[in-house]
N, CA, C and O atoms as a GROMACS GRO file, in nm:
protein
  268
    1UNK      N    1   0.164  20.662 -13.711
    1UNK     CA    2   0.022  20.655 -13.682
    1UNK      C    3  -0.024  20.511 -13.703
    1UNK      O    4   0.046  20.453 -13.786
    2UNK      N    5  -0.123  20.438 -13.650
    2UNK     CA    6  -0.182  20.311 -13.619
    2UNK      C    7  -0.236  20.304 -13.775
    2UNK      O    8  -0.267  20.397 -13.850
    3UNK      N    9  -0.237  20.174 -13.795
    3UNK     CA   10  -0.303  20.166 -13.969
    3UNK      C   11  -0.447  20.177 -13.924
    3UNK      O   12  -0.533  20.146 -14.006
    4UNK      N   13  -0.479  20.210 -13.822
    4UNK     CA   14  -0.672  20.229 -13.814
    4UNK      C   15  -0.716  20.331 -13.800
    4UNK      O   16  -0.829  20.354 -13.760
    5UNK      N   17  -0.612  20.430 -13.840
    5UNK     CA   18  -0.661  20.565 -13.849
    5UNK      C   19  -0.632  20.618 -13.963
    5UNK      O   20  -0.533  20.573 -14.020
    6UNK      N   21  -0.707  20.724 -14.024
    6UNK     CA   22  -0.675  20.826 -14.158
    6UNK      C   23  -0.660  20.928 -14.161
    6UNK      O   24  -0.721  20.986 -14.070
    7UNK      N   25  -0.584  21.013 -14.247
    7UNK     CA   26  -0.574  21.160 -14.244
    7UNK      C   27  -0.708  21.182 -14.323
    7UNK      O   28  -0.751  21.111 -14.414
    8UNK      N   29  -0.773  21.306 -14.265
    8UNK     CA   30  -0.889  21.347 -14.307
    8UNK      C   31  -0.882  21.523 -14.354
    8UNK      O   32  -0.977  21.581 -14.406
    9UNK      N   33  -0.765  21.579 -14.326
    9UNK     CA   34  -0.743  21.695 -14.315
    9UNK      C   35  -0.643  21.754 -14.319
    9UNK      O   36  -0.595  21.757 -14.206
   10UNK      N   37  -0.548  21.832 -14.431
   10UNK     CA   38  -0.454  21.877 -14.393
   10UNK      C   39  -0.442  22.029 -14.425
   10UNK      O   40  -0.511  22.073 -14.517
   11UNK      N   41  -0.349  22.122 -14.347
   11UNK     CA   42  -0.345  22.253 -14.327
   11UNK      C   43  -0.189  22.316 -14.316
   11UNK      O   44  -0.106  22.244 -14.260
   12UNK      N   45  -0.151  22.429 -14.358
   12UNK     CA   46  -0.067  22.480 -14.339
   12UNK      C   47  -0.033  22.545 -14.183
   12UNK      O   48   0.068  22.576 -14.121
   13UNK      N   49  -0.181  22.547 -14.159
   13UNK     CA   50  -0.182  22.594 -14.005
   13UNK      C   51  -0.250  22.544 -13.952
   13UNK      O   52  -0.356  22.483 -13.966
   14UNK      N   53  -0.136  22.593 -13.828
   14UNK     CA   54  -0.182  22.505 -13.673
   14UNK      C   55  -0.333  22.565 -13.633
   14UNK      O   56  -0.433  22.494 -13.648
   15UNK      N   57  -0.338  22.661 -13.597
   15UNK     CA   58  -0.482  22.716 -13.584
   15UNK      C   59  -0.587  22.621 -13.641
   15UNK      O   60  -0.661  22.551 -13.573
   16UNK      N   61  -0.584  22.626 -13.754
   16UNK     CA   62  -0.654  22.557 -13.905
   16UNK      C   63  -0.712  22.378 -13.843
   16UNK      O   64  -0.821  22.324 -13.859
   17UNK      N   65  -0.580  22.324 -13.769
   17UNK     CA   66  -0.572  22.220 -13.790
   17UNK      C   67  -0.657  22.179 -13.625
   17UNK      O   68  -0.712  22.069 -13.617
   18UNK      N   69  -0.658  22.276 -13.501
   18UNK     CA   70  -0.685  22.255 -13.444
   18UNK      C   71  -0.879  22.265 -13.398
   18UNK      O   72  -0.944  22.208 -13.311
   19UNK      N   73  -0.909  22.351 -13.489
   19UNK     CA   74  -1.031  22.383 -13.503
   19UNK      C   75  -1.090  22.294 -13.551
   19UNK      O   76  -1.196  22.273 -13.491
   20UNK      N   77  -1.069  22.218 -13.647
   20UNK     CA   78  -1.064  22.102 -13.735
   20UNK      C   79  -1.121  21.984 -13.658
   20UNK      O   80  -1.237  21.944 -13.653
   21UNK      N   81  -0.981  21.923 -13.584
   21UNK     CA   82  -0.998  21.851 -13.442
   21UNK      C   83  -1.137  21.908 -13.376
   21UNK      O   84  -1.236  21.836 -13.388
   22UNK      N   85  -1.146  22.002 -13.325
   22UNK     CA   86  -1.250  22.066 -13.235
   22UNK      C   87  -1.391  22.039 -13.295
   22UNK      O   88  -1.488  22.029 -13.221
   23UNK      N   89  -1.401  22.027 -13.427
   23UNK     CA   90  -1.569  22.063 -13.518
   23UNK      C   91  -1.562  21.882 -13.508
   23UNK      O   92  -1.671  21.838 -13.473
   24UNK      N   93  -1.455  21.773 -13.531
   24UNK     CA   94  -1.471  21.638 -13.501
   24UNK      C   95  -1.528  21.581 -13.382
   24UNK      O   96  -1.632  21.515 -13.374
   25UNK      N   97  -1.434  21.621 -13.273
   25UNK     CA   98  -1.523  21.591 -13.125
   25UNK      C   99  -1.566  21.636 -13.115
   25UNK      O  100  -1.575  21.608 -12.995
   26UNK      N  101  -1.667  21.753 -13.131
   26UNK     CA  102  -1.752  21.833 -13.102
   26UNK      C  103  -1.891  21.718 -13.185
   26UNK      O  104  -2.011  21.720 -13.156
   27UNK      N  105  -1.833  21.643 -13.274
   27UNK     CA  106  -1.967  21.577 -13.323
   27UNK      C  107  -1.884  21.404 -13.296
   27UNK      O  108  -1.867  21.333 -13.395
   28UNK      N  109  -1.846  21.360 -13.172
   28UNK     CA  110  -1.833  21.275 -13.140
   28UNK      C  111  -1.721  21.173 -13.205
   28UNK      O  112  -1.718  21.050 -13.197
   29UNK      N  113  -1.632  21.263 -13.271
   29UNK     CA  114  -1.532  21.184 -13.354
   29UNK      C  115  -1.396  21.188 -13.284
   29UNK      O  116  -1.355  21.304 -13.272
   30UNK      N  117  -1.310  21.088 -13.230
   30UNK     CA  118  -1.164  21.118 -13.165
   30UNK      C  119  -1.106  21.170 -13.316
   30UNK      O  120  -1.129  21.137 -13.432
   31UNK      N  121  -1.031  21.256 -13.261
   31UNK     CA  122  -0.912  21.295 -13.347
   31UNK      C  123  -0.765  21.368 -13.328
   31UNK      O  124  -0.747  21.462 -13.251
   32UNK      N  125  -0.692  21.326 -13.389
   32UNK     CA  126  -0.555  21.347 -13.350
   32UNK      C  127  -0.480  21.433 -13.464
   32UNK      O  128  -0.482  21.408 -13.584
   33UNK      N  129  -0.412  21.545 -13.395
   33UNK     CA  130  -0.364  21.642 -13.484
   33UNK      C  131  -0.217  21.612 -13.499
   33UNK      O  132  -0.173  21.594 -13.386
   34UNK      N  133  -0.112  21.595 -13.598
   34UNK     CA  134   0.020  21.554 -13.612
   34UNK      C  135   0.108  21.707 -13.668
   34UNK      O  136   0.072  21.760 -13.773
   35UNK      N  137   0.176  21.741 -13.618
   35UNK     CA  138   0.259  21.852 -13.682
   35UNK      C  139   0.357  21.822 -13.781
   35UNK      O  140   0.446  21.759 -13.724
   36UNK      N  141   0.381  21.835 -13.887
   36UNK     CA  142   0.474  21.734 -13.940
   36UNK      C  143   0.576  21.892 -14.029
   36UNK      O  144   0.639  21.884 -14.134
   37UNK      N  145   0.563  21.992 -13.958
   37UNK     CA  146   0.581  22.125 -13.973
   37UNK      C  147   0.759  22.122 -13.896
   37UNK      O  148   0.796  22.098 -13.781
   38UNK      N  149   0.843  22.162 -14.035
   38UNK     CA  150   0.947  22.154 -13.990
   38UNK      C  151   0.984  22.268 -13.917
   38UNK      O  152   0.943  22.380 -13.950
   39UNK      N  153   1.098  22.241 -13.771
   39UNK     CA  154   1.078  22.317 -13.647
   39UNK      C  155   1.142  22.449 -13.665
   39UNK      O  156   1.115  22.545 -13.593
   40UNK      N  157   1.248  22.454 -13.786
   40UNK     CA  158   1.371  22.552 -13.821
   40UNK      C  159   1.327  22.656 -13.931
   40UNK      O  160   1.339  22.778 -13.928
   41UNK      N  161   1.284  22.590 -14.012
   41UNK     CA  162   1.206  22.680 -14.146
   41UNK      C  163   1.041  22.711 -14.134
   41UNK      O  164   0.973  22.803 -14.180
   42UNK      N  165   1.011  22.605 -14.061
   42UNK     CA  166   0.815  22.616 -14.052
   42UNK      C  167   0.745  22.605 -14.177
   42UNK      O  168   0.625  22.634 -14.172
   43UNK      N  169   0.804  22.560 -14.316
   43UNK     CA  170   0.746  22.500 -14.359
   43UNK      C  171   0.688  22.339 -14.338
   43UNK      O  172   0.725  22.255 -14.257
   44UNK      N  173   0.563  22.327 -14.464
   44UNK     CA  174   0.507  22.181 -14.405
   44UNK      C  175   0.392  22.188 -14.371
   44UNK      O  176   0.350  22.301 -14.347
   45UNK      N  177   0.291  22.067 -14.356
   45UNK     CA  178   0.158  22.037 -14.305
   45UNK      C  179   0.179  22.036 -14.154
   45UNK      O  180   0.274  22.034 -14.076
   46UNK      N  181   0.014  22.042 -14.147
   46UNK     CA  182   0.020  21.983 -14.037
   46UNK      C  183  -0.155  21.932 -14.007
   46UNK      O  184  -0.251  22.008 -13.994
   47UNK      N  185  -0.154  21.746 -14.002
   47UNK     CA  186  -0.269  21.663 -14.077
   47UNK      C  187  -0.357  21.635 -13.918
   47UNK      O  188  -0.318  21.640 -13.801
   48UNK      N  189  -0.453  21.615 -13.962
   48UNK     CA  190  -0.514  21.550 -13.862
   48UNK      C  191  -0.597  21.420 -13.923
   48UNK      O  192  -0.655  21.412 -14.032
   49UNK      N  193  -0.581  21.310 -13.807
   49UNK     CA  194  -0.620  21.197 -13.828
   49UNK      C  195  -0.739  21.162 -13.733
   49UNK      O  196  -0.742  21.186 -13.612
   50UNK      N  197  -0.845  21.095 -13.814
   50UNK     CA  198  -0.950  21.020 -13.755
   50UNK      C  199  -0.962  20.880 -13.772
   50UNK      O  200  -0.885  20.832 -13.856
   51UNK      N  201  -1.039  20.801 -13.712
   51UNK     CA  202  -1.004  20.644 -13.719
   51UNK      C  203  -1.111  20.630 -13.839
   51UNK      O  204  -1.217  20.692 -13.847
   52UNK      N  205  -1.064  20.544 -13.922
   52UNK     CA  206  -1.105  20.479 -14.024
   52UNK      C  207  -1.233  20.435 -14.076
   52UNK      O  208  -1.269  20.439 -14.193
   53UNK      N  209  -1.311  20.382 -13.953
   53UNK     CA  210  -1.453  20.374 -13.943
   53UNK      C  211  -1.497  20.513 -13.920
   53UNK      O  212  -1.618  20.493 -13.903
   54UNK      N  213  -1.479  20.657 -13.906
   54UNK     CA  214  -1.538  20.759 -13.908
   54UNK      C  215  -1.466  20.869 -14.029
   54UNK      O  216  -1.499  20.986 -14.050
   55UNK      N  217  -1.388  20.812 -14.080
   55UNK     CA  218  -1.274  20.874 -14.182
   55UNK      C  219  -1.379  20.997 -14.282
   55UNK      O  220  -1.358  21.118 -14.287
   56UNK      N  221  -1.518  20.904 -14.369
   56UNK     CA  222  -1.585  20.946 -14.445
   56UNK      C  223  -1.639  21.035 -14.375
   56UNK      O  224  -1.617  21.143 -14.431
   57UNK      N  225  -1.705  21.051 -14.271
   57UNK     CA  226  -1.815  21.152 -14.218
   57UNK      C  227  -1.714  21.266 -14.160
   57UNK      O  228  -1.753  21.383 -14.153
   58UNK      N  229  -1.589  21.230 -14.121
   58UNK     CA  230  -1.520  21.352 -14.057
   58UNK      C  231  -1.463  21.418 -14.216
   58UNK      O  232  -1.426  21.535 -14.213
   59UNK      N  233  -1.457  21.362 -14.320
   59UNK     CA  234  -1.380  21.456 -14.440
   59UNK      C  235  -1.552  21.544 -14.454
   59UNK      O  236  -1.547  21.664 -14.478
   60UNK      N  237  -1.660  21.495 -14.443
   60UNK     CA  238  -1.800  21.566 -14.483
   60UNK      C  239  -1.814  21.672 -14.364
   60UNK      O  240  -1.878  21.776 -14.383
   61UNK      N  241  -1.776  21.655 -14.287
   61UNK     CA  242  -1.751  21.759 -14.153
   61UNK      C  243  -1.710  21.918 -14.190
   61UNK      O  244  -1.758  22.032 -14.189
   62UNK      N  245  -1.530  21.810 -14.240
   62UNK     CA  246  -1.451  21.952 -14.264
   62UNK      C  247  -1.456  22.013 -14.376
   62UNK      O  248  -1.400  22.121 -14.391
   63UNK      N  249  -1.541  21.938 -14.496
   63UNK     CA  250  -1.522  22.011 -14.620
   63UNK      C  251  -1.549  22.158 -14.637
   63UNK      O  252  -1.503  22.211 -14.738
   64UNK      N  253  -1.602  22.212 -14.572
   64UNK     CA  254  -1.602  22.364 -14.560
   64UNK      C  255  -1.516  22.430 -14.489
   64UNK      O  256  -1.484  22.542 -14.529
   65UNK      N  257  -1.473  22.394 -14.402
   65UNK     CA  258  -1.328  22.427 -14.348
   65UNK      C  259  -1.208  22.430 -14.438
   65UNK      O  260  -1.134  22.527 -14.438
   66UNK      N  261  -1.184  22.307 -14.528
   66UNK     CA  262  -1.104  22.301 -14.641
   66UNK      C  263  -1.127  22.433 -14.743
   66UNK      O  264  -1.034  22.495 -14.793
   67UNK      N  265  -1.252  22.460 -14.762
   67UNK     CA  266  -1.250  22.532 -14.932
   67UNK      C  267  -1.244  22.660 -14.840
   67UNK      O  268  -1.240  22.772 -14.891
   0.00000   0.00000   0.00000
């Protein structure tokens, strides 16, 4: 990932992680979902990243998504 972006979010699930993404652009934030979910066992995250200058307002986004 580019050093101008941050993880803002991480999830055990894909679902989780894509909705996530969705509540970001939905309020004007790019964001990029990474699977880092190993392909054989399926354990693992899977993070999503926003760019750096929106890092703070997208973690205030998802914090209810998180808890």
């Amino acid at each position: 990932m580019d050093e101008n972006w941050q993880e803002v979010f991480t999830t055990s699930n894909s679902w989780q992680a894509e909705m996530a993404k969705q509540i970001l652009e939905e309020n004007e934030i790019p964001a990029v979902v990474i699977n880092r979910k190993d392909s054989s066992y399926l354990f693992g995250e899977v993070a999503v990243y926003a760019e750096i200058k929106n890092a703070e307002r997208a973690k205030q986004l998802l914090k209810d998504l998180q808890g």
